[in-house]
PQR file of N, CA, C, O and H, with PARSE charges and radii, in Angstrom:
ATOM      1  N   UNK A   1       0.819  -1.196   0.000 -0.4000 1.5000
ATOM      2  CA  UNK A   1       0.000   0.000   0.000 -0.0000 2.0000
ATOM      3  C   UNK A   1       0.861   1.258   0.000  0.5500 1.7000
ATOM      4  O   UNK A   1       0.426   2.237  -0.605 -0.5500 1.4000
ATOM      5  N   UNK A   2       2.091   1.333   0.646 -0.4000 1.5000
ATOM      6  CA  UNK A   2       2.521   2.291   0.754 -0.0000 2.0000
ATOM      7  C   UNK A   2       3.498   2.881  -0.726  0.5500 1.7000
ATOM      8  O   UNK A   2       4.130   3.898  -1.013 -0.5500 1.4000
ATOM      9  H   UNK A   2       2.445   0.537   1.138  0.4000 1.0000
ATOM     10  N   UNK A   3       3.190   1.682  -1.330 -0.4000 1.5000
ATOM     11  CA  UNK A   3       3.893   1.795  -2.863 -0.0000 2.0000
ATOM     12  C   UNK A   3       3.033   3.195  -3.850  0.5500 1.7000
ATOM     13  O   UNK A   3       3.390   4.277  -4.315 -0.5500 1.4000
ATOM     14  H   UNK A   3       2.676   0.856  -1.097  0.4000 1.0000
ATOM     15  N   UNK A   4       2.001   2.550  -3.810 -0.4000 1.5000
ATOM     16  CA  UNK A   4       0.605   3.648  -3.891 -0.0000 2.0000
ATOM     17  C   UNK A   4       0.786   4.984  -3.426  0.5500 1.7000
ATOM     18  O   UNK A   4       0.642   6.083  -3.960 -0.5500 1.4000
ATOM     19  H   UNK A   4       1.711   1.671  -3.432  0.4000 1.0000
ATOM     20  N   UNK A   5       1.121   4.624  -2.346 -0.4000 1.5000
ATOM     21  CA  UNK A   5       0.934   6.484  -1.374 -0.0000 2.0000
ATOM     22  C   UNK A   5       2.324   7.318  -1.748  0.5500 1.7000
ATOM     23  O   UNK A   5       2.598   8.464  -1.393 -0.5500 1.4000
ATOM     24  H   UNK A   5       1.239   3.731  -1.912  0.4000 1.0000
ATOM     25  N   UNK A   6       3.112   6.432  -2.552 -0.4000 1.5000
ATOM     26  CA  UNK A   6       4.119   7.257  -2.967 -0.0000 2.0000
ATOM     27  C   UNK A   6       3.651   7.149  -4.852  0.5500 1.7000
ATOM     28  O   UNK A   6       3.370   8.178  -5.467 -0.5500 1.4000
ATOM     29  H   UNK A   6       2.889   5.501  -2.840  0.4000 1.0000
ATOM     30  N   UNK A   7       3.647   6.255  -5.292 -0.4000 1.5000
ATOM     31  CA  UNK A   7       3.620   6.783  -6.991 -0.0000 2.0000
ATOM     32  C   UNK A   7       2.317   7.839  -7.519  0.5500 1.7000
ATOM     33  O   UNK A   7       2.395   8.746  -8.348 -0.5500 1.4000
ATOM     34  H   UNK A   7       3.876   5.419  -4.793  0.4000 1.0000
ATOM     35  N   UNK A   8       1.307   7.455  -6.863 -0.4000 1.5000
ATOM     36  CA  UNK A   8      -0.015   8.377  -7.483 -0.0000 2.0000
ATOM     37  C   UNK A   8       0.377   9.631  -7.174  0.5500 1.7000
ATOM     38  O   UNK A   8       0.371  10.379  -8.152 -0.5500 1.4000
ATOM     39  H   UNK A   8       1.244   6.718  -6.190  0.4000 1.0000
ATOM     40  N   UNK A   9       0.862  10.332  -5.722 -0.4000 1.5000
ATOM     41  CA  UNK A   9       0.950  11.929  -5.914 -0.0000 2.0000
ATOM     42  C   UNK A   9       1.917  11.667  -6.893  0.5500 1.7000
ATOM     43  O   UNK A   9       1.431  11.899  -8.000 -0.5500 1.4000
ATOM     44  H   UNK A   9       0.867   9.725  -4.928  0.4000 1.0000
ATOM     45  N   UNK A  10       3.420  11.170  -6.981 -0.4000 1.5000
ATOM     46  CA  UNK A  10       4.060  11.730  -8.241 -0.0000 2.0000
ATOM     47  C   UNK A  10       3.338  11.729  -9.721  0.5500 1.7000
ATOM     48  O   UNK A  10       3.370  12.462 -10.710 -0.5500 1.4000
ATOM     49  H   UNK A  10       3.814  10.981  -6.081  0.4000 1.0000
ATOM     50  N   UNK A  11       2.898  10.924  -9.469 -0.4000 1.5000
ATOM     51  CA  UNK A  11       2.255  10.819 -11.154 -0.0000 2.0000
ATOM     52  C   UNK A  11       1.493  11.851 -11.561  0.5500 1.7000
ATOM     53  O   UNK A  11       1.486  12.341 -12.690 -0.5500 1.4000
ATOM     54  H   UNK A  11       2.872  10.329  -8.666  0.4000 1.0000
ATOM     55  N   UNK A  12       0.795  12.206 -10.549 -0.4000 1.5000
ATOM     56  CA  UNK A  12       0.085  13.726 -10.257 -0.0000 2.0000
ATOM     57  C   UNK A  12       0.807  15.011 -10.652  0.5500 1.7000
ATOM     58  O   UNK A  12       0.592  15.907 -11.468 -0.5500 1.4000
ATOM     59  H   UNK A  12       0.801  11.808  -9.632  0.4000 1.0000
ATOM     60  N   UNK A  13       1.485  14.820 -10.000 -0.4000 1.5000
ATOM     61  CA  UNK A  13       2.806  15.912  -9.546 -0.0000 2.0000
ATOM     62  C   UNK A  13       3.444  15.923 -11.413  0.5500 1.7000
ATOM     63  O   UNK A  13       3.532  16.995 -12.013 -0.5500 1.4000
ATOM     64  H   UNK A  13       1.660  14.092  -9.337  0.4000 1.0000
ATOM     65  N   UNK A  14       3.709  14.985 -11.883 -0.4000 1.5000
ATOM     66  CA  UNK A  14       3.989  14.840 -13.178 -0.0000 2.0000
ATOM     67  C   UNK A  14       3.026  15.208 -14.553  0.5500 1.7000
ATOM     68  O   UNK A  14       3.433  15.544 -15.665 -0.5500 1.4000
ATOM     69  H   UNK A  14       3.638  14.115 -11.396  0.4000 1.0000
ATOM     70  N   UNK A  15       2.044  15.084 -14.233 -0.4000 1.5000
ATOM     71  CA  UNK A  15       1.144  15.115 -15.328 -0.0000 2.0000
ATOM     72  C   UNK A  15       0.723  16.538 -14.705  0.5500 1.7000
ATOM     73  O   UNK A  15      -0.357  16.763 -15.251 -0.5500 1.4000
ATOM     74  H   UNK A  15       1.714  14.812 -13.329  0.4000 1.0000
ATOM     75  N   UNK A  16       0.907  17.234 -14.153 -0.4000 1.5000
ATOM     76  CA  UNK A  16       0.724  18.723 -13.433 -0.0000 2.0000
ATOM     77  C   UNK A  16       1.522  19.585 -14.472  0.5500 1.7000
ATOM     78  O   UNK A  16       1.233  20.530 -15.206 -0.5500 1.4000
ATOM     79  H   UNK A  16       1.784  17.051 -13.709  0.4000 1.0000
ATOM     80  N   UNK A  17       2.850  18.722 -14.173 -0.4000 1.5000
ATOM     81  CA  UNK A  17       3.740  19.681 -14.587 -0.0000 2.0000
ATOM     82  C   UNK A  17       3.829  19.985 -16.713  0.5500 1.7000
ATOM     83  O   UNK A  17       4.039  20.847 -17.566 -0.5500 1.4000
ATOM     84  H   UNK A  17       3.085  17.954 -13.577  0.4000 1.0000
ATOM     85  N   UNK A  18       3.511  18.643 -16.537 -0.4000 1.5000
ATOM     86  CA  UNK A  18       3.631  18.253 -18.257 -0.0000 2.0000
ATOM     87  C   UNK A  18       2.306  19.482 -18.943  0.5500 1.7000
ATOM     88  O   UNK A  18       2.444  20.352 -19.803 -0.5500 1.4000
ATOM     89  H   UNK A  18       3.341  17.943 -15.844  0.4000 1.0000
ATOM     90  N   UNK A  19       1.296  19.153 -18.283 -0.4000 1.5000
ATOM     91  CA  UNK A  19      -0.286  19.646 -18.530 -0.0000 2.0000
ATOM     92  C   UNK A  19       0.124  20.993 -18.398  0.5500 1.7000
ATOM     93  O   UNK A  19      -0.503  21.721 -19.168 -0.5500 1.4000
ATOM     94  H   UNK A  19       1.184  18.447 -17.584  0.4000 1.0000
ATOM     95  N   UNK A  20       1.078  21.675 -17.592 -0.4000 1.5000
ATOM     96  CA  UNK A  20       1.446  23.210 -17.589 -0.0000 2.0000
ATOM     97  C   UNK A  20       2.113  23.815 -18.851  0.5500 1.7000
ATOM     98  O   UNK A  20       1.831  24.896 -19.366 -0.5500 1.4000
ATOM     99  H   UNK A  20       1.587  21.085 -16.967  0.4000 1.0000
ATOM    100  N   UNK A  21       3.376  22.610 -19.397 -0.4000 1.5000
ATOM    101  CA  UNK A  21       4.590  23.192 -20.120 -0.0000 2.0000
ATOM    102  C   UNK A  21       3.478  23.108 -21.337  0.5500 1.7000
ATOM    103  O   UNK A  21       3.839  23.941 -22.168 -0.5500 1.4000
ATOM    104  H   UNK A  21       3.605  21.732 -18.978  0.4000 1.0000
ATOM    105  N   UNK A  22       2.180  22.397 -21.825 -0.4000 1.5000
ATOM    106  CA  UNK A  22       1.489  22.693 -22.816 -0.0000 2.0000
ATOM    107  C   UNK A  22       0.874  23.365 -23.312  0.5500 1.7000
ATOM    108  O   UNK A  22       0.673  23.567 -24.509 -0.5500 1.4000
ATOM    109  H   UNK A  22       1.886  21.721 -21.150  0.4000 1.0000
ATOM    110  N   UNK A  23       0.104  24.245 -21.517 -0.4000 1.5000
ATOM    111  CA  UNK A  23      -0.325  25.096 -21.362 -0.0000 2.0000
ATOM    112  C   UNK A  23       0.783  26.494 -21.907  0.5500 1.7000
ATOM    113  O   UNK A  23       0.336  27.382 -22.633 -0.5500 1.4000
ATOM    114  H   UNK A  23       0.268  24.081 -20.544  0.4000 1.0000
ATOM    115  N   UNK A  24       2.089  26.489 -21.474 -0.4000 1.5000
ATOM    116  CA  UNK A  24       2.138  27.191 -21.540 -0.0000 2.0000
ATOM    117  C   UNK A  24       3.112  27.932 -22.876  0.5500 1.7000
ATOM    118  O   UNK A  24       3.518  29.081 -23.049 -0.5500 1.4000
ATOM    119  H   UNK A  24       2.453  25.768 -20.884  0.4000 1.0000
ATOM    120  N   UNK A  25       3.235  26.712 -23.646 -0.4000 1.5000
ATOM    121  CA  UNK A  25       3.692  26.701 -25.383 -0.0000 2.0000
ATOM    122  C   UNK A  25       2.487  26.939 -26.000  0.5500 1.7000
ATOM    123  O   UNK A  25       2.658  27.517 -27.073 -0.5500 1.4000
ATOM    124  H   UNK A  25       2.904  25.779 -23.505  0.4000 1.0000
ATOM    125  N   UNK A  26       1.028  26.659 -25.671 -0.4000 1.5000
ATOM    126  CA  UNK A  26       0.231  27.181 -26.440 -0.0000 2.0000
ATOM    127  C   UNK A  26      -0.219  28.884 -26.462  0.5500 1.7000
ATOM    128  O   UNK A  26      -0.525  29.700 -27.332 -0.5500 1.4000
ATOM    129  H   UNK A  26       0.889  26.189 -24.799  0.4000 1.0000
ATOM    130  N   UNK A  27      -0.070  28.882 -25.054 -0.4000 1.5000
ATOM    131  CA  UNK A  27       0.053  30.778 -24.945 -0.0000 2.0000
ATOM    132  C   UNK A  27       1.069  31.270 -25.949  0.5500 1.7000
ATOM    133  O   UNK A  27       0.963  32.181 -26.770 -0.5500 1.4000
ATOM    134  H   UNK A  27       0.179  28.220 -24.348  0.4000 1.0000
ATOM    135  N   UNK A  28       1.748  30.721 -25.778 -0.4000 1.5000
ATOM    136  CA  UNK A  28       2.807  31.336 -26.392 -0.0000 2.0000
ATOM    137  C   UNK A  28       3.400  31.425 -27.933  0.5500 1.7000
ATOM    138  O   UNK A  28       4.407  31.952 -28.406 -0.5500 1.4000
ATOM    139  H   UNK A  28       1.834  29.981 -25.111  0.4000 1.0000
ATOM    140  N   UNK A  29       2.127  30.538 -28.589 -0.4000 1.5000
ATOM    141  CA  UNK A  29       1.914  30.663 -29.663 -0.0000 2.0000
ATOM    142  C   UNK A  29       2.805  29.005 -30.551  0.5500 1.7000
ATOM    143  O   UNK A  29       2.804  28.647 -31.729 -0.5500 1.4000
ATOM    144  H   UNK A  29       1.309  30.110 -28.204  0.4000 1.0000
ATOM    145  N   UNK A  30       3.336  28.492 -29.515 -0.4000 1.5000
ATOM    146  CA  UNK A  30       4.687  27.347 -30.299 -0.0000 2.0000
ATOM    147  C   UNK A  30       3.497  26.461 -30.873  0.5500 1.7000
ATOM    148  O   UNK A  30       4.020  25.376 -31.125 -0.5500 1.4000
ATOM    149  H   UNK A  30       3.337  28.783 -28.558  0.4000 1.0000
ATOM    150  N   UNK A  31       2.370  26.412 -31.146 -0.4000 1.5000
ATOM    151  CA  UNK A  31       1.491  25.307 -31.965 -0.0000 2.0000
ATOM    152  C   UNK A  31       1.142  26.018 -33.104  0.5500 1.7000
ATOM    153  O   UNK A  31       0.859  25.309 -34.071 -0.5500 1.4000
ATOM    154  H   UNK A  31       1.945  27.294 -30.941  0.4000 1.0000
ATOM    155  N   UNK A  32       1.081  27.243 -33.266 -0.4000 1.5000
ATOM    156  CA  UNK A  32       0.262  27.825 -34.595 -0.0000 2.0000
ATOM    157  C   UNK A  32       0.757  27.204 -36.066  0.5500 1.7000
ATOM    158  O   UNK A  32       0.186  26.304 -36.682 -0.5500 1.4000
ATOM    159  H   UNK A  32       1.310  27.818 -32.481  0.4000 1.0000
ATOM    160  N   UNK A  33       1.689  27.753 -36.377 -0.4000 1.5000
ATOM    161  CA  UNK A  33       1.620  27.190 -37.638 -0.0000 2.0000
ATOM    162  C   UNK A  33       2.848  25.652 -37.545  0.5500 1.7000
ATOM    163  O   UNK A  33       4.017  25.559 -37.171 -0.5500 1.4000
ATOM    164  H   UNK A  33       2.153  28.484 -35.877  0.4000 1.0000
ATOM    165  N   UNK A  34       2.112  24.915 -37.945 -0.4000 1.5000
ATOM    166  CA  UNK A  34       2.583  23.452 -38.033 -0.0000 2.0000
ATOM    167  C   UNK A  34       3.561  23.166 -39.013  0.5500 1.7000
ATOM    168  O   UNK A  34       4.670  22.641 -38.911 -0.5500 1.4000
ATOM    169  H   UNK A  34       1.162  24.990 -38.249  0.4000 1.0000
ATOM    170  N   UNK A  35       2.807  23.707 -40.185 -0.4000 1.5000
ATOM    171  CA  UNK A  35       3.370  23.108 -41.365 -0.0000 2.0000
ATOM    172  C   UNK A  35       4.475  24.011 -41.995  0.5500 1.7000
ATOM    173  O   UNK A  35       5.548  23.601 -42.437 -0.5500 1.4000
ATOM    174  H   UNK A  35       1.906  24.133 -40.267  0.4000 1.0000
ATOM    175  N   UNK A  36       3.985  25.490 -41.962 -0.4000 1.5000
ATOM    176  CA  UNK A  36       5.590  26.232 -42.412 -0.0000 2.0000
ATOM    177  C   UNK A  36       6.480  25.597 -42.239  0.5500 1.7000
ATOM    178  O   UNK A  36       6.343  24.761 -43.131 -0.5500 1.4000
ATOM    179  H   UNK A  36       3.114  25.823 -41.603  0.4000 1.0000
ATOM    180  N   UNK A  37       7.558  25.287 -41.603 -0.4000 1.5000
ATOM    181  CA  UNK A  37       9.090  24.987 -41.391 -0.0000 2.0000
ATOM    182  C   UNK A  37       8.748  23.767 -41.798  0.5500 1.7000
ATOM    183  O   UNK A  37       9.835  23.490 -42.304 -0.5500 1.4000
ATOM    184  H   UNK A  37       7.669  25.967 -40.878  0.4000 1.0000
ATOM    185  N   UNK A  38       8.181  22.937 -41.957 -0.4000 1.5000
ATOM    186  CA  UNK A  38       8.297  22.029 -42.926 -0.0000 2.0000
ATOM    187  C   UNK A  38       8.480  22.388 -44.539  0.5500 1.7000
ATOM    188  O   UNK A  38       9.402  21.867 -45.166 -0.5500 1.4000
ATOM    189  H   UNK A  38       7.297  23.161 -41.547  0.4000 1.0000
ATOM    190  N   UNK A  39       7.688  23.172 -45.082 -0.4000 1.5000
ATOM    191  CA  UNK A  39       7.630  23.447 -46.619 -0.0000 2.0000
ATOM    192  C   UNK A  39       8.833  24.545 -46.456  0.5500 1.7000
ATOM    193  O   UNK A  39       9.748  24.541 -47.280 -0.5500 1.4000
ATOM    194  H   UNK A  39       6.939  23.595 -44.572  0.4000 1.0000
ATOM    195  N   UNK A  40       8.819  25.375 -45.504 -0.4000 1.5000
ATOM    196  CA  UNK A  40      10.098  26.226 -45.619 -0.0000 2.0000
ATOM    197  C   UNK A  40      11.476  25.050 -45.562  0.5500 1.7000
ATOM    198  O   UNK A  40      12.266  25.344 -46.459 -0.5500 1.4000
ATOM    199  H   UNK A  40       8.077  25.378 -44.834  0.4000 1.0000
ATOM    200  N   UNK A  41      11.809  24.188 -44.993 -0.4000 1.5000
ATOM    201  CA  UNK A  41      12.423  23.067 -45.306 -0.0000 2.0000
ATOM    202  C   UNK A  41      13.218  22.342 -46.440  0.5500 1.7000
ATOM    203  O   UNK A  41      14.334  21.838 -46.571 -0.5500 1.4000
ATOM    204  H   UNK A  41      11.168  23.949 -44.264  0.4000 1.0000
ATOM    205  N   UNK A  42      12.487  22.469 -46.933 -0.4000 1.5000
ATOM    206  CA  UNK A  42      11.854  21.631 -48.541 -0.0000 2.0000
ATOM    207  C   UNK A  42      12.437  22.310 -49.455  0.5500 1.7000
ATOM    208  O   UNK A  42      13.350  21.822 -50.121 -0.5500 1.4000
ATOM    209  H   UNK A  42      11.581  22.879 -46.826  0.4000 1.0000
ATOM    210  N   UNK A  43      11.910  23.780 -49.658 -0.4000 1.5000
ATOM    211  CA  UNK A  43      11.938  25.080 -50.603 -0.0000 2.0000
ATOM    212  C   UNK A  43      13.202  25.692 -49.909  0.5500 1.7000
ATOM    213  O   UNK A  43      13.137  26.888 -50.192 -0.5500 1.4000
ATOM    214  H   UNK A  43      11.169  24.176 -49.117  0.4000 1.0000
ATOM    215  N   UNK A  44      14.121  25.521 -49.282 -0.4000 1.5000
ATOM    216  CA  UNK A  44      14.589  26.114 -48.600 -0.0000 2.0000
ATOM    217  C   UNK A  44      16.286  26.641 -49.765  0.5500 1.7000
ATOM    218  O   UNK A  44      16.899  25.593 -49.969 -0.5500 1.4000
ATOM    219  H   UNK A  44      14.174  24.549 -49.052  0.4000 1.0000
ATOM    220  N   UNK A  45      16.701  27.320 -50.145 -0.4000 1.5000
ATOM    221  CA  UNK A  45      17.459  27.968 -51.300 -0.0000 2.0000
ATOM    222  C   UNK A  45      18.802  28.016 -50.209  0.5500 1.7000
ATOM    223  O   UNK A  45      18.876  28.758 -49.229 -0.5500 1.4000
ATOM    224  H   UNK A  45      16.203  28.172 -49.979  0.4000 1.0000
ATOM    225  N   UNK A  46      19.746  27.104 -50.616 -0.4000 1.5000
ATOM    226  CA  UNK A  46      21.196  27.490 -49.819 -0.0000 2.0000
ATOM    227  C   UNK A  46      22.707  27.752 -50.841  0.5500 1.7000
ATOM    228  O   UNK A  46      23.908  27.669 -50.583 -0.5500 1.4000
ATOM    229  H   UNK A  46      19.686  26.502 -51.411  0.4000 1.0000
ATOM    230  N   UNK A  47      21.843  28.136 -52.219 -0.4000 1.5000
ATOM    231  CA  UNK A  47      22.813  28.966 -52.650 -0.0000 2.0000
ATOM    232  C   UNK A  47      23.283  29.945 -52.351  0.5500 1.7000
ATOM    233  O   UNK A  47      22.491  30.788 -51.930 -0.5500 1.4000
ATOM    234  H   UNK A  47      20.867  28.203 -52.429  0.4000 1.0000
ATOM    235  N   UNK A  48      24.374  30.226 -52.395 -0.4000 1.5000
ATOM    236  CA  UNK A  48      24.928  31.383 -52.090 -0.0000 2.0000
ATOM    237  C   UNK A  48      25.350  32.470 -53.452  0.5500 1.7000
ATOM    238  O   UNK A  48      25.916  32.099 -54.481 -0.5500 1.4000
ATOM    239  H   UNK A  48      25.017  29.541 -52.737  0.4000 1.0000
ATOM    240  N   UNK A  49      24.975  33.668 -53.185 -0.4000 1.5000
ATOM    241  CA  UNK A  49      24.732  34.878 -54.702 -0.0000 2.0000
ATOM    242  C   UNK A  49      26.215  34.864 -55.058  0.5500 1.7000
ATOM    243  O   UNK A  49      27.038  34.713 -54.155 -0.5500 1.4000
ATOM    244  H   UNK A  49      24.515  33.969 -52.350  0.4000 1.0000
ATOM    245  N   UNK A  50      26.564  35.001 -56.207 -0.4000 1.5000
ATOM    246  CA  UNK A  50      27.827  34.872 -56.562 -0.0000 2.0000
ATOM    247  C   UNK A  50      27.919  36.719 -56.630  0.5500 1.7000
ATOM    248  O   UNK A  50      27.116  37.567 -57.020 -0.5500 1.4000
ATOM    249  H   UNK A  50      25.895  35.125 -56.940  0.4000 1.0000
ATOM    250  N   UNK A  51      29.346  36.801 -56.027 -0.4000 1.5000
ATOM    251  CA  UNK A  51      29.355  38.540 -56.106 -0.0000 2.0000
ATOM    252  C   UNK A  51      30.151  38.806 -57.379  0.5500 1.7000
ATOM    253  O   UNK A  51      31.004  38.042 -57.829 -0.5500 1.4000
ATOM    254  H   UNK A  51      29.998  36.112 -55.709  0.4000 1.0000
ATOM    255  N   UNK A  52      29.704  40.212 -58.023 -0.4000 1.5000
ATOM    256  CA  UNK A  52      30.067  40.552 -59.244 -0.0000 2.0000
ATOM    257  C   UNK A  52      31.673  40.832 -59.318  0.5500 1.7000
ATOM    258  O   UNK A  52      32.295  41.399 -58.420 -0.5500 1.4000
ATOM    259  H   UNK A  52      29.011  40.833 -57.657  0.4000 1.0000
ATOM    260  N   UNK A  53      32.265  40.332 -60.568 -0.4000 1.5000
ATOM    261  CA  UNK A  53      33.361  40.521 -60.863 -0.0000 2.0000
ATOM    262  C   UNK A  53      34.303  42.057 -60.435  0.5500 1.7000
ATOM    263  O   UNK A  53      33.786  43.167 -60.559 -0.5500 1.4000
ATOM    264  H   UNK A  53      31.760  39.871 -61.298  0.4000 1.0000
ATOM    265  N   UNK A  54      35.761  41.850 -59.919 -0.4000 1.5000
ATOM    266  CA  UNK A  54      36.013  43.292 -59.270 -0.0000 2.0000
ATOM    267  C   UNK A  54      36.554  43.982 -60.739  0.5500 1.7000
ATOM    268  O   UNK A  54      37.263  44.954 -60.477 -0.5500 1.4000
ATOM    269  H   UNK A  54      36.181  40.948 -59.818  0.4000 1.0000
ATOM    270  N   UNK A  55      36.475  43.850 -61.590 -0.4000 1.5000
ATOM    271  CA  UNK A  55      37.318  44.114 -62.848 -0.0000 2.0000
ATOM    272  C   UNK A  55      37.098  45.097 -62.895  0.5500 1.7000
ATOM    273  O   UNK A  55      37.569  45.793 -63.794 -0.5500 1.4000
ATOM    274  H   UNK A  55      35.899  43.061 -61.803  0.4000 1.0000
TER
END
């Protein structure tokens, strides 16, 4: 029994804390757009501009 009286508050105590950090990435906007940085990803251009001749 006393196995109990110790894991349920943590588990509590855990899913408190987890249920907060979601809470508090959604305030903060970290869910809105999903898919940008994916297609920005994808499309993503890592050429570099060639600079004009010094002539």
């Amino acid at each position: 029994m006393s196995f109990l009286a110790i894991t349920i508050p943590i588990s509590l105590l855990l899913g408190a804390f987890f249920l907060a950090l979601v809470v508090r990435e959604v305030r903060r906007g970290g869910f809105d757009d999903l898919e940008g940085p994916a297609h920005r990803m994808i499309f993503d251009d890592d050429r570099v501009p060639e600079r004009p001749a010094d002539d």
